[in-house]
C-alpha positions as CSV (number, residue, x, y, z in Angstrom):
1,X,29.9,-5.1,-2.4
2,X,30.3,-2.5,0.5
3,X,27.8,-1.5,3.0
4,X,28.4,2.3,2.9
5,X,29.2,4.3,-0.4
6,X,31.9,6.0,1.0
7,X,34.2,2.5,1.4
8,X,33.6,1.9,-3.0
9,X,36.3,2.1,-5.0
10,X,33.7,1.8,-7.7
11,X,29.9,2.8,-8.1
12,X,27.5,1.6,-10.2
13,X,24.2,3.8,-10.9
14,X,21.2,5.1,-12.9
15,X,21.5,7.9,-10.8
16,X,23.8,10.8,-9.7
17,X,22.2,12.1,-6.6
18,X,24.7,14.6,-4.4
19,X,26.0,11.7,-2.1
20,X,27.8,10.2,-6.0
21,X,28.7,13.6,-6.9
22,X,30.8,14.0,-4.3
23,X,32.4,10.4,-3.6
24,X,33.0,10.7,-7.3
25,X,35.3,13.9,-6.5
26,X,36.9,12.0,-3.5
27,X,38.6,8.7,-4.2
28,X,35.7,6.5,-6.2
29,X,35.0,6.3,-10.2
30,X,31.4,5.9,-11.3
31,X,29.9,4.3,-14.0
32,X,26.8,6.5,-15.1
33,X,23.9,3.9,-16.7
34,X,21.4,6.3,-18.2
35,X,19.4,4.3,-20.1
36,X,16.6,5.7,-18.9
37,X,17.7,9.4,-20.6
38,X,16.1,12.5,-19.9
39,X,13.4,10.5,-17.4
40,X,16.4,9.8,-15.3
41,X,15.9,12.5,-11.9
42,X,19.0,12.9,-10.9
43,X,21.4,13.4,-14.0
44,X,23.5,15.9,-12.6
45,X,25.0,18.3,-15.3
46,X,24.0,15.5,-18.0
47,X,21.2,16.5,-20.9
48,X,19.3,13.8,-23.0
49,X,17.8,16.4,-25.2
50,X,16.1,14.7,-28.3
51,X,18.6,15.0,-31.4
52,X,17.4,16.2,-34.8
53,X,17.2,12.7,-36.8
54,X,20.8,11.6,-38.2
55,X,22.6,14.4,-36.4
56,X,25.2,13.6,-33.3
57,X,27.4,16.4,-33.9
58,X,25.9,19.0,-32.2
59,X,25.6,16.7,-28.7
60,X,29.0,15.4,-29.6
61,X,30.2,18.6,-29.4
62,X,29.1,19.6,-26.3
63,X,30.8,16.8,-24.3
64,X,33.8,18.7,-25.0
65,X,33.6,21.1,-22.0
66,X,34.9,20.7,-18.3
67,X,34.1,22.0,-14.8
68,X,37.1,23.4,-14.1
69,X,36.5,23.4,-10.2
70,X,37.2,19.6,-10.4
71,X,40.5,20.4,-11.5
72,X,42.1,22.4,-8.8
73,X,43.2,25.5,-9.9
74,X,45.0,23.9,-13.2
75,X,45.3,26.6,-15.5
76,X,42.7,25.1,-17.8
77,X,40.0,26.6,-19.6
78,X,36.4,25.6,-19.5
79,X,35.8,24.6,-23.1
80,X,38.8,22.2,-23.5
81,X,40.9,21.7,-26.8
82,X,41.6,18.8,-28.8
83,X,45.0,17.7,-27.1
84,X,42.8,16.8,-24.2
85,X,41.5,13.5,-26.3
């Protein structure tokens, strides 16, 4: 336990306000809980869109994207490949 954000090496949250988003970009990994899906207020770039019953694919799918800007400047392209798994 740590009394400011900033000195976690790890965070644990249901939520990922701005002050996570960017300790996450620093120096700290986050665990994201979201059980609360699409009620949760701050889920960053995260969507808990109701599937279509017995389909995963299509949300699946979509994970497979990345914002390049956390990557800096590594020629990478914003929908990622499969070499990246």
């Amino acid at each position: 336990m740590v009394e400011k954000i900033t000195e976690a090496n790890l965070i644990l949250t249901n939520s990922l306000d701005k002050e996570i988003l960017a300790q996450s970009k620093k120096d700290s990994q986050v665990i994201f809980f979201a059980e609360e899906g699409d009620g949760v207020k701050n889920k960053a770039h995260y969507s808990f869109r109701q599937l279509d019953i017995g389909e995963s694919w299509a949300r699946a799918s979509s994970m497979n994207y990345v914002d390049i800007a956390w990557f800096g400047g590594l020629p990478i392209q914003p929908e990622i490949g499969w070499e990246f798994e």
